[in-house]
Structures are given as structure tokens and as C-alpha cells.
N, C-alpha and C positions, 0 to 999 in steps of 0.2 A: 202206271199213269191213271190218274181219275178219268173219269169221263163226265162229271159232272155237269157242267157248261155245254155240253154238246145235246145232250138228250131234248132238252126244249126247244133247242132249232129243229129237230125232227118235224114239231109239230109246224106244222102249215098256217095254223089260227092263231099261234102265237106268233109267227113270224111276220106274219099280217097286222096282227095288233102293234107290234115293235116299229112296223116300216110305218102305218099309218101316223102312231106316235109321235116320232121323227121328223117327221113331212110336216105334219101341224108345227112341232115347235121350230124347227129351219124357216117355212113358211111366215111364220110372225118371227123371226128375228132372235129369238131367244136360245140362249145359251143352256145346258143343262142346268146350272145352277140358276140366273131366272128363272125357269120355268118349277123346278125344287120349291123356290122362294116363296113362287107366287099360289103353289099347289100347299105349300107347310108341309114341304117334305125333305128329304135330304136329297143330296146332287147324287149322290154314289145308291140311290133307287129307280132315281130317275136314269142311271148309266145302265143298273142290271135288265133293266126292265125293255131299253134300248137294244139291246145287245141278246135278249132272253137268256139271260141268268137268272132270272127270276121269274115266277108265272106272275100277272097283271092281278091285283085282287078289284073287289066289286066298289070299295071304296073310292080308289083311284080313276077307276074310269068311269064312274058320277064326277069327280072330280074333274076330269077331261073336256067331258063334255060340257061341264058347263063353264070351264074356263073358255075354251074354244069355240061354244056353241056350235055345238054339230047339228045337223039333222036327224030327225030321225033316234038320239042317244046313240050313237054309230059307236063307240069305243062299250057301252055298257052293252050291245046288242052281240060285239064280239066276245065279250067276255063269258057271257052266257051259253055262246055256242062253245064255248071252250071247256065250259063246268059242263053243260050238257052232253058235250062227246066223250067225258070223260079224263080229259084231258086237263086237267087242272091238278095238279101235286097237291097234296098234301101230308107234308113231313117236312123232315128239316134234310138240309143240301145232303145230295148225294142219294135220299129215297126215291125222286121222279126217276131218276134212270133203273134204280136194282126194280122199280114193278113192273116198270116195261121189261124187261129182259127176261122177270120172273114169269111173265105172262108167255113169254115164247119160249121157256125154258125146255126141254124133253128128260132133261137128269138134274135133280136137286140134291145138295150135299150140305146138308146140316147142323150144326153145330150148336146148340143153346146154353148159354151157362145160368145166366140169371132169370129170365121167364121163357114162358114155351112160345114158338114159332107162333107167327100173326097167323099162318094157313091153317094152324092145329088151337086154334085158340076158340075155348065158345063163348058164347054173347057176352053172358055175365063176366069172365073170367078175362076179355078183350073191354068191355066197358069200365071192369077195375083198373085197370093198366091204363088205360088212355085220359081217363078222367082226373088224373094230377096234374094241377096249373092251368084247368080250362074250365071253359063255363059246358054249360049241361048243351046247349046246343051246337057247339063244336065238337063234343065228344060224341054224341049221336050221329054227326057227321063222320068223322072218322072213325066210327064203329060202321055205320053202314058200306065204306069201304072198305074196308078192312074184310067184309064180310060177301062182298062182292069178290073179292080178291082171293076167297077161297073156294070161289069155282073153279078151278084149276084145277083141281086133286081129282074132279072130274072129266078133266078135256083128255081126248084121246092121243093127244099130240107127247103129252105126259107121261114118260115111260119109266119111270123110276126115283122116287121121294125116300134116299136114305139120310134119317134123321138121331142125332143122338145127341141125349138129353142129360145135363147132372142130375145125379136125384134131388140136390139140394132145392132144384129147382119146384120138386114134385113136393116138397114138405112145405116151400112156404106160403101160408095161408092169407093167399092173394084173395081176397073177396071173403074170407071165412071160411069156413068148414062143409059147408052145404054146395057152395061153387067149388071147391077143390075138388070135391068128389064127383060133383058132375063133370069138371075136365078131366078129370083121370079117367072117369069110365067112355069119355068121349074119345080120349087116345084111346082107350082098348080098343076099340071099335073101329078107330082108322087104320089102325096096326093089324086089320084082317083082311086090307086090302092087299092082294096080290103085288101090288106095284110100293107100297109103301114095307119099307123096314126101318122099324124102331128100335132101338140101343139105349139101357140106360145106364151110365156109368155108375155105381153105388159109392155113395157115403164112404165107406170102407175104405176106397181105394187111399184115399189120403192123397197127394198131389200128382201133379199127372201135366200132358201138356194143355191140357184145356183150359187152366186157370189165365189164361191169358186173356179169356173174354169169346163171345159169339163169332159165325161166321158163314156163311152160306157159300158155295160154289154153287154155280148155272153155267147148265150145258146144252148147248141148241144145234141145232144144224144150219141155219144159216149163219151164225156169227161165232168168233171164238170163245171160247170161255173164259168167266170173267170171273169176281171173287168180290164179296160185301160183306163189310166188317162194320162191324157197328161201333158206336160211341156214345158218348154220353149227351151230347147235343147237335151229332151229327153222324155219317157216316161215310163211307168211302167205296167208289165202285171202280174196282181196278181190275186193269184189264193189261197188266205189263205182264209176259208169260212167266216170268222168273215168280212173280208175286204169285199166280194160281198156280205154278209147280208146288211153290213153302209151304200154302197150304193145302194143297190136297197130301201132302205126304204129313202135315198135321193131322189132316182128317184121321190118316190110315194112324197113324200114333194113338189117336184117340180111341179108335173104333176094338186098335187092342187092348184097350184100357177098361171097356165096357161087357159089359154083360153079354150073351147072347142074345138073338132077338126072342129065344123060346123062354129065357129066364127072366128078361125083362118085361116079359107078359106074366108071368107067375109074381114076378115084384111090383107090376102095377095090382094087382089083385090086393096083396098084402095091404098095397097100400090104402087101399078103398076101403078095406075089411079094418082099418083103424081111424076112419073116418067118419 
């Protein structure tokens, strides 16, 4: 079962924005689709946005306010505390809930097949990745989270980050040659943390079950564990126990498939020493 839909009613400021929303347009009489019409926007944004399926962006509630004339900018002043507490997603359906759960996580379970993990990623090598299909100043936005987001390898709540990586992933020359070799030497170096074990599966191996694509397991003590698989314009955060049994006994497939973690520090070497 996803959880997608649920993680934004968590938040308080968005559940505020939603009920405030609502009230304004019930209040004048309008229907979701008037109120859509008269904003130039569609009925089924005006529904998620009701409902917080969706976070409120800074457009629309300019937008609000000056349909309704508020005081004060009251929908843009909410919005703000929402982007200020941090609490504003950015990604596509299904990543607001895996960063909240990743932020309480205590056991990380890894899997990357096509680029390395958002946590293991450095500046340049996260600004390559993120900067397809967006202007410069939304990519610096999502890199500045993204980079927030890896405070976590430092929280003490954090008790175990096992990661395992294709090599394929380690040869392709994301940013060029100058950036590869600063992420590789940036993995070597996280990969001496006590708490972090890295795995990389080699080239060699030829098929395996990992071709099936990325996947993370998170394990927390307050809530059960859940499993995020990614996709190509979206992802999914499931939390049916049968689905995070599949894949952690995928994990354990893969992790036999892989290197050691002592040999896949000798094969990050390698691989820097040809960079």
C-alpha cells in the first residue's frame, strides 16, 4: 500500500492552508471547478491541493489572495511558513513521504542501480543529476536540499547505512571526469564510517537480481518498515509487509551478488587510479 496521500496531512500548515482554502471558496459559493476557472487552473489541483495531495506552490497562493482579497496575504504568509519549516516537497509523488521517514530512519538498506544515492552524492555530482529539465534556480534549490538531507549520516539516531552500488553506476561520467573522481573518493571516505557498509557489485557479474532497478528499505523504531522504489517520474513508498519482506530478501540476493565491502574499497581505488 502506498502512503503517498497521507504524509501531507501530517503536516499541520498544510492542513491549515487546505481547511483555510476550502472555507474561502464554500464561503463565496464556488464550486471547485469555478474557483479552477477563475484562478486558470484545473479542477483536479484545486481538489489535491484541498484534500493535501499536493503541497500549495507560491504562485497559487498570490493567486488566492488576491482572488479573495485577504488580509494581510494570509494564504502567501502560510505558504511561506511551510517552505520555511521545511516542509514543502520537492520531488515528484511519493518522495515527500520516503524523506520524512528517511529522516527518522535508524537502518538504511540500499540499493542503486543507475546513479549513486541523494545521501552519498557531492555538490557537483547531485547538481549534474538534478539539473535536466529545470532552470538554474530550481536546481540550486533542490540541490540545497538534497544537501540538507545529508545530515543524516551524521545523526546519532542513525545506526546502520548498508549500501550497494552497480559498478556501472561508478563508470558513468556523470559531470565528467574531474566530478567522478571527486565522488568516488567521496564514497571512499564515507565507506570509513563505522556505521556505513558499502558493496559494489562488479561489471563482471553479468545479470543478477538487481537489474530490476533502485530501492531503498527504512527502519525506524517508531513506525514499521517501509520500502521506496523509484521510477522514472515518480516513486512509491510502500509499506504492505509482504512488499518489504520481496525486497529485503532482494537486498540479501543482491548483497550476494556483490563484492565485499573490503574489495569494494580496493575497486573504488582502481577506479579513481583511472580517472
Amino acid at each position: 500500500m502506498s502512503t503517498d496521500s497521507g504524509d501531507l496531512t501530517r503536516d499541520p500548515l498544510i492542513r491549515a492552508y487546505a481547511a483555510l482554502m476550502r472555507s474561502h471558496r464554500e464561503a463565496a459559493g464556488l464550486s471547485r471547478a469555478k474557483l479552477a476557472e477563475a484562478l486558470g487552473c484545473s479542477p483536479g489541483w484545486i481538489e489535491k491541493l484541498e484534500i493535501c495531495e499536493k503541497p500549495p506552490s507560491e504562485a497559487t497562493s498570490d493567486d488566492l489572495d488576491t482572488y479573495f482579497k485577504t488580509s494581510a496575504r494570509t494564504f502567501h504568509t502560510i505558504w511561506s511558513e511551510i517552505k520555511k519549516e521545511g516542509k514543502y516537497p520537492a520531488g515528484p509523488p511519493g518522495y515527500p513521504g520516503y524523506v520524512r521517514r528517511e529522516a527518522q530512519a535508524t537502518v538504511l538498506q540500499i540499493f542503486t542501480a543507475l546513479a549513486l544515492h541523494g545521501l552519498f552524492q557531492t555538490p557537483e555530482y547531485a547538481r549534474e543529476i538534478l539539473r535536466e529539465g529545470r532552470s538554474k534556480d530550481e536546481t540550486e534549490k533542490l540541490l540545497a536540499a538534497r544537501l540538507e538531507r545529508q545530515k543524516i549520516l551524521h545523526q546519532t539516531h542513525l545506526a546502520q547505512v548498508s549500501m550497494i552500488v552497480d559498478e556501472g553506476v561508478l563508470h558513468r561520467p556523470t559531470g565528467g571526469a574531474s566530478t567522478m573522481k571527486e565522488q568516488v573518493l567521496h564514497l571512499s571516505m564515507l565507506a570509513q564510517d563505522p556505521k556505513i557498509t558499502l558493496q559494489i557489485v562488479p561489471s563482471s557479474k553479468g545479470a543478477y537480481r538487481g537489474t530490476a532497478g533502485s530501492f531503498t528499505i527504512l527502519s525506524s523504531e517508531r513506525e514499521r518498515d517501509v520500502v521506496y522504489v523509484e521510477g522514472q517520474t515518480s516513486g512509491q513508498l510502500l509499506e504492505d509487509s509482504r512488499e518489504v519482506h520481496e525486497h529485503a530478501l532482494v537486498f540479501n540476493l543482491i548483497r550476494g551478488a556483490a563484492l565485499s565491502a573490503d574489495q569494494s574499497l580496493d575497486l573504488l581505488q582502481t577506479i579513481v587510479e583511472g580517472l
